[in-house]
N, C-alpha and C positions, 0 to 999 in steps of 0.2 A: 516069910515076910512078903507081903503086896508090895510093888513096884509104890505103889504112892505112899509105904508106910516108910519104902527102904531112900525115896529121897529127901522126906523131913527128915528121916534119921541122920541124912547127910547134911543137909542144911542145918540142923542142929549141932551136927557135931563140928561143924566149920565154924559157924555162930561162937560158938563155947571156946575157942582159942587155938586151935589145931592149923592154923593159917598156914603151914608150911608149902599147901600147894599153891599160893596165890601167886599171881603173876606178873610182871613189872606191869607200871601204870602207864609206859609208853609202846609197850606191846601193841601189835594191830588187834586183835582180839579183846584189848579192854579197851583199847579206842572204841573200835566197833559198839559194844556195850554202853559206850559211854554214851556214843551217839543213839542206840536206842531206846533205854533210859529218857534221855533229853527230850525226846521225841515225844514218845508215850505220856509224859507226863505234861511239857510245857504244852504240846499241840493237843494232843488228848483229852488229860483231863484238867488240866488250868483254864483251856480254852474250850473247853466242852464238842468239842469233836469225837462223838461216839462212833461216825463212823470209822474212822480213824483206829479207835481202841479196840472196836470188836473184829480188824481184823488183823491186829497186831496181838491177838491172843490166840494160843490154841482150843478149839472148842470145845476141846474135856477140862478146862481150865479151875485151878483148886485155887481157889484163895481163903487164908487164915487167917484170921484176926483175934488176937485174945480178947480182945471185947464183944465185939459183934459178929463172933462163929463164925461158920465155914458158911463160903458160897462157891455155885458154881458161875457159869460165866453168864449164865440169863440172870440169876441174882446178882451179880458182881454189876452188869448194866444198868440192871432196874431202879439199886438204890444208887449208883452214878450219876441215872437223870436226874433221881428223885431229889435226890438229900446235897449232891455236888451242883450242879447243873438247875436245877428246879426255881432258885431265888439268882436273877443275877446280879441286883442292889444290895446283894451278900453273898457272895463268893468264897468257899476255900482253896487256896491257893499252896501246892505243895511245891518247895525248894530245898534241894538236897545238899548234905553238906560233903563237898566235895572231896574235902581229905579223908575222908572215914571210908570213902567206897572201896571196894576191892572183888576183884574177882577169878575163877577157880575154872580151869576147864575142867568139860566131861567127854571123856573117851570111851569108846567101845570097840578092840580089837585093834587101839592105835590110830583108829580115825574119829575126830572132833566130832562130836554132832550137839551139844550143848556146851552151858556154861552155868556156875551160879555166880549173882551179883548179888553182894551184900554193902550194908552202910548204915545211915542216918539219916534221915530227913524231919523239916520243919514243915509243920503248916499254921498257914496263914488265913484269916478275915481280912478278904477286901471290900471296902464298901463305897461309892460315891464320893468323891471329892473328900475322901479323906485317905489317912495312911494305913496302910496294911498292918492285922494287930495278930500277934504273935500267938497262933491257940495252944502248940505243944511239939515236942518231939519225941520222935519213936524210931525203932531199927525196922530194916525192911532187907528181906534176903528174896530174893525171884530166882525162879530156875528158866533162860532163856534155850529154845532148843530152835535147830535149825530145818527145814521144811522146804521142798525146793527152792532152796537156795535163801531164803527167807528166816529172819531170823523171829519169833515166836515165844509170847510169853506164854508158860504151861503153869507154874506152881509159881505162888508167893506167900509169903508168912509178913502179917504186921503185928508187931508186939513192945514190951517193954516201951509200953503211952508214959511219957513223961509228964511230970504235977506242969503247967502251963506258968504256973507262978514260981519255978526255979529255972525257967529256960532264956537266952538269949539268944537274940538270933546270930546268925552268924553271914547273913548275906550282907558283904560292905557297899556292895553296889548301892542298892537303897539306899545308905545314908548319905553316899557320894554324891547320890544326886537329888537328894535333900538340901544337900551343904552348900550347892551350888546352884540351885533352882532351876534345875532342866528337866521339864516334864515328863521327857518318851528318851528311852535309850533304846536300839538297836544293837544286838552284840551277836558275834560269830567268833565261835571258836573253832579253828582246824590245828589238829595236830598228827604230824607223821601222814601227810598229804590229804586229810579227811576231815569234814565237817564234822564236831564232835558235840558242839551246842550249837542251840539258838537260843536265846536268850531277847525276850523283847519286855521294856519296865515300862510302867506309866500308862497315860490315855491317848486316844486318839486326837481330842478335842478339847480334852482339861476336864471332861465329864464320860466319855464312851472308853472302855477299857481297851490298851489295844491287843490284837490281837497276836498270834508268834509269825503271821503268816503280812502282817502290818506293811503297808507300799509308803517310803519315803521318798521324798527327791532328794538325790543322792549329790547334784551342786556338780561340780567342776571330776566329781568319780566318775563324769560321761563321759570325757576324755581318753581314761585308758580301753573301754567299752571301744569305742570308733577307734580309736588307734588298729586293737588289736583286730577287728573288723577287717581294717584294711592290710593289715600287716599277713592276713589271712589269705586274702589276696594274691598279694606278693608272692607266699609259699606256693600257690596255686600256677605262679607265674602269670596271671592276667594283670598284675602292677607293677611300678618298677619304682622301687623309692628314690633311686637318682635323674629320673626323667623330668624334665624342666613341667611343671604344671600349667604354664600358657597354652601348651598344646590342647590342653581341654578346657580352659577359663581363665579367663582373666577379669578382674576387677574394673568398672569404669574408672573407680575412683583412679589407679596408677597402669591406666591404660598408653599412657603417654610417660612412662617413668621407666628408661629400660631393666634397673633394678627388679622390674616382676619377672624378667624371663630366666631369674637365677631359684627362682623358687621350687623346693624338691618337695617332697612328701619327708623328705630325710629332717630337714629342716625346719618343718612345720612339728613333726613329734617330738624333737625337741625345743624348743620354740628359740629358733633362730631369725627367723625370717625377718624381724626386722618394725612387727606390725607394733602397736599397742595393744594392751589387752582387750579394748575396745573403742569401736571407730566414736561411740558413743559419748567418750570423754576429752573430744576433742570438742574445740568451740563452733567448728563447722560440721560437726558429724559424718564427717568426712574419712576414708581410710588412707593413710600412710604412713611410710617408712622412716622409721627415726633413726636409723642405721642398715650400712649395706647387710642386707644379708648372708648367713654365717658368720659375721667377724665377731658377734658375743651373743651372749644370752637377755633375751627378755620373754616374762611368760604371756603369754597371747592365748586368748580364745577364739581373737579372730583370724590367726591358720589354722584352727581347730575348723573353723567353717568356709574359709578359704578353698581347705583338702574336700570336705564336704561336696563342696558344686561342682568342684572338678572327675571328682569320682562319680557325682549322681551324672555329670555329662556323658561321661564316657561310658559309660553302664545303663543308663536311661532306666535308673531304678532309683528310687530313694534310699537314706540310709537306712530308713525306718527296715524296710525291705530287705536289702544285705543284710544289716545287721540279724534280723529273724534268721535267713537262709544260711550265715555264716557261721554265726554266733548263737542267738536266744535259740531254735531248736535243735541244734545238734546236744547242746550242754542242758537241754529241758528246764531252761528260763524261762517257763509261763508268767511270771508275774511282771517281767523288762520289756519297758518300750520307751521311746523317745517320744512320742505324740498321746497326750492326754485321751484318755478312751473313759468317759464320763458314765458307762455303764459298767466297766469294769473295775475305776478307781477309786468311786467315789463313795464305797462302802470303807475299805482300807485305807484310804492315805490320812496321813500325820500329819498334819498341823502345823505351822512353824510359828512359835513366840516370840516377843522381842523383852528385853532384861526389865520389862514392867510389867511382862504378863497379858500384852493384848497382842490377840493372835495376828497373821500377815496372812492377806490373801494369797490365795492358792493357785500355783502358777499354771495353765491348761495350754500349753502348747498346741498349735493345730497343724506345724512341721517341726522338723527335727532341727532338733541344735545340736551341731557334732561335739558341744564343747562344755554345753549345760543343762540342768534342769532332767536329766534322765531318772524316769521312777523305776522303783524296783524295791527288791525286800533283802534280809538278812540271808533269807537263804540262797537266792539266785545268784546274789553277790558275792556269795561264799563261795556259790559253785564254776564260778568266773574265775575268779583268783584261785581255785585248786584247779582247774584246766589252763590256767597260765602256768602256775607252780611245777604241773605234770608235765608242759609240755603237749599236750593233747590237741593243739589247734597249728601248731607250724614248723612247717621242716627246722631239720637240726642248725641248719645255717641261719635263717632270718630267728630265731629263736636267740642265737648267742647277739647277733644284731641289736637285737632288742635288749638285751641286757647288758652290751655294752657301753662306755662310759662318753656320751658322745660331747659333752660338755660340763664344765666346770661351773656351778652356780654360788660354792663356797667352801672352804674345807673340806675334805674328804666326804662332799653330796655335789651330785653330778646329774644330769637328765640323760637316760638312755631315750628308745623308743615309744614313747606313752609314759610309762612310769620314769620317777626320781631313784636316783638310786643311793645308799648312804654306805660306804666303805666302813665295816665294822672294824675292820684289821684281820690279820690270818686267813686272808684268803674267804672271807665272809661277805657277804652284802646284805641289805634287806630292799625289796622294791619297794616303793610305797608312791602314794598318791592321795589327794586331799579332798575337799571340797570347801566351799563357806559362800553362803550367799545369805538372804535375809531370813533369819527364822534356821536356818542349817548351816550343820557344822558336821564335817564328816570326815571320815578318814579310812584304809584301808593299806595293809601290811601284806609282805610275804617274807618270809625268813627258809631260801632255798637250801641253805645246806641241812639246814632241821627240818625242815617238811611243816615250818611251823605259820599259821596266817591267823590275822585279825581283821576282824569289821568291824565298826565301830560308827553309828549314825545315830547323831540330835538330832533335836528341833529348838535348840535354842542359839541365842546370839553368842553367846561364852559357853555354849558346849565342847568347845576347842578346852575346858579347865580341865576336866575329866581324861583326856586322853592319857596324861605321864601317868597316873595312877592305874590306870588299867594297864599301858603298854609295862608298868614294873610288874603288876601281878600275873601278866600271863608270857611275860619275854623275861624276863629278871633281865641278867646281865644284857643283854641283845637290846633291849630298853630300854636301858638304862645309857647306853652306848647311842641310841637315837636319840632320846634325847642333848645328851651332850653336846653332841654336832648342831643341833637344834639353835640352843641356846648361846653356844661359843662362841 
């Protein structure tokens, strides 16, 4: 038996019911899978990135199909552009059905070196300003193998095409945000500390489809971004969160108010200080304090940018700058930045609508706002919060810091360092932080004792409806728990 007759024969016979070897679904190994999967197919081929696919295949690559025979990997490309990619006013869009998947290691003398993924998926006609129409589904089993250190599609079988006119789909999302009228959904899945989806719905513009790779303004999610920036610092010991901030800025506006020289960095990440949320909603546009500093809670954006000037004094670098040096490339966030970069954003950014459907201008910062407006995408954001989640960016000390409970904002939800924190009970928490400004509605999750994190970015005014239903389908109880406190 040939090597390639002896691994259909195994995909076959795993196909056929023999599922005993498969593996739990939280396993790192069908995470892993899960996440390349995601990859391969949302960035690949939904979004027509062939470079992408031809090197996420191995190049003796067998693909099956009970309709349209065997290819290798130059045919598997050819009709990819041709027939996938070729018309973009009609798109097939493939979505796989998540419960059905499962997957099988393969060993050789006791060391890993592949795996097979099998399951179900749907596909989809996307056309222009209309809804995506259901063409069929079928099973799909891939043999992924591993390549320095690389994981590598070599063999896949597509078969048993289902009639199109007994199928339903089974992605709720879509109708979620049908139900709701929000044009562009951003979604990140990590589970067991790892990006496991991206997931991007809708258009760019209510006509341009968007892309997996899509730059939102992410609203008031810039917050924990510069927090963690500076909290970065700290660790490094060039910051000191209890150091008075007069010593490197002070405000004209309460330059005559001794109340400034009580202000920390401590107090500004959780927003003590005392500011309004902005000087802007006062009738003089003026900045001041509406209580002494630390004695309660109020949420401010402008200690958000308070910490800002004072940090860019003493550093004589922008945040724009730290941020890159601390943050965007250690964690390879090429798509995040604070200041509008109109060669690089203005292919990708999202749109924001208001609940009638006409779009809000597009906000182009030309400095940084510690506190707002920060673009970025599903995946960079994803990869933020699994470098928070890991621990990857600050000693063990300013780490627990930061997730400790440094105030009280209502029932067991408290502000740590940058992020809110909500006391699940049994010793649980989840960190979370939000956003919402015009046209965005945002939000973003970690659940540290499970390894488990959410993204979650509109473009609409009521894109905040959407979130319980997602936070229940991919946190069950843990979501259902944030909510609660939410609501109570």
């Amino acid at each position: 038996m040939t090597k390639q007759l002896g691994i259909i024969f195994l995909i076959l016979f795993l196909s056929a019911g023999n599922l005993n070897a498969q593996i739990d679904k939280n396993s790192p190994l069908f995470l892993e899978l899960k996440k390349q999967d995601s990859l391969f197919f949302e960035r690949g081929f939904n979004n027509c990135d062939l470079a992408y696919l031809e090197k996420s295949m191995d190049e003796n690559l067998k693909f099956y199909h009970d309709n349209g025979g065997f290819q290798d990997k130059k045919l598997f490309l050819e009709r990819t552009k041709q027939n996938i990619c070729g018309n973009p006013d009609q798109k097939p869009i493939r979505k796989v059905i998540e419960s059905s998947v499962e997957v099988f290691p393969l060993y050789n003398n006791g060391e890993l070196y592949g795996a097979i993924q099998t399951g179900e998926h749907q596909f989809f006609t996307r056309e222009k300003n209309k809804k995506d129409v259901l063409g069929g589904e079928t099973k799909f089993t891939s043999v992924w193998t591993k390549k320095d250190g690389n994981w590598m599609m070599s063999d896949v079988l597509s078969y048993d095409h289902g009639d199109p006119s007994h199928t339903k789909s089974t992605d709720n999302l879509e109708q979620l945000l049908k139900d709701n009228n929000i044009p562009t959904l951003g979604l990140g899945i990590i589970q067991d500390g790892k990006l496991t989806q991206i997931k991007v719905y809708g258009t760019l513009d209510g006509k341009k489809i968007a892309p997996y790779n899509s730059l939102f303004n992410v609203a008031s999610l810039t917050k924990p971004v510069t927090a963690m920036t500076v909290l970065r610092l700290v660790s490094l010991r060039k910051w000191n969160l209890d150091e008075p901030l007069y010593k490197y800025f002070t405000d004209p506006d309460i330059a005559k108010d001794p109340r400034s020289k009580k202000l920390t960095t401590r107090l500004v990440m959780s927003h003590q200080t005392g500011f309004p949320n902005w000087r802007w909603m006062n009738k003089d546009n003026k900045l001041n304090f509406e209580f002494d500093p630390g004695t309660k809670y109020q949420y401010s954006g402008e200690g958000f940018e308070y910490l800002r000037k004072a940090i860019e004094n003493k550093f004589h670098k922008s945040l724009e700058e730290l941020a890159k040096e601390f943050i965007f490339q250690p964690l390879g966030m090429k798509d995040t930045g604070y200041i509008w970069n109109e060669k690089k954003n203005a292919e990708r950014i999202v749109i924001g609508f208001d609940k009638d459907g006409k779009p809000y201008d597009i906000v182009k910062n030309k400095t940084a706002n510690a506190a707002d407006d920060l673009v970025t995408s599903v995946e960079d954001y994803s990869k933020f919060l699994m470098a928070v989640m890991n621990n990857e960016l600050l000693s063990p000390a300013v780490f627990e810091d930061m997730r400790t409970k440094q105030i009280e904002t209502k029932k067991n939800k408290y502000f740590g360092l940058g992020f809110e924190i909500y006391d699940l009970g049994n010793n649980e928490i989840a960190l979370s932080h939000g956003g919402s400004d015009k046209g965005v509605n945002t939000i973003a999750f970690i659940l540290p004792k499970t390894k488990q994190g959410l993204v979650i970015f509109t473009n609409a005014d009521n894109g905040y409806k959407i979130y319980e239903p997602i936070m229940n389908q991919y946190f069950g109880t843990a979501g259902k728990k944030i909510v609660e406190i939410e609501t109570n």
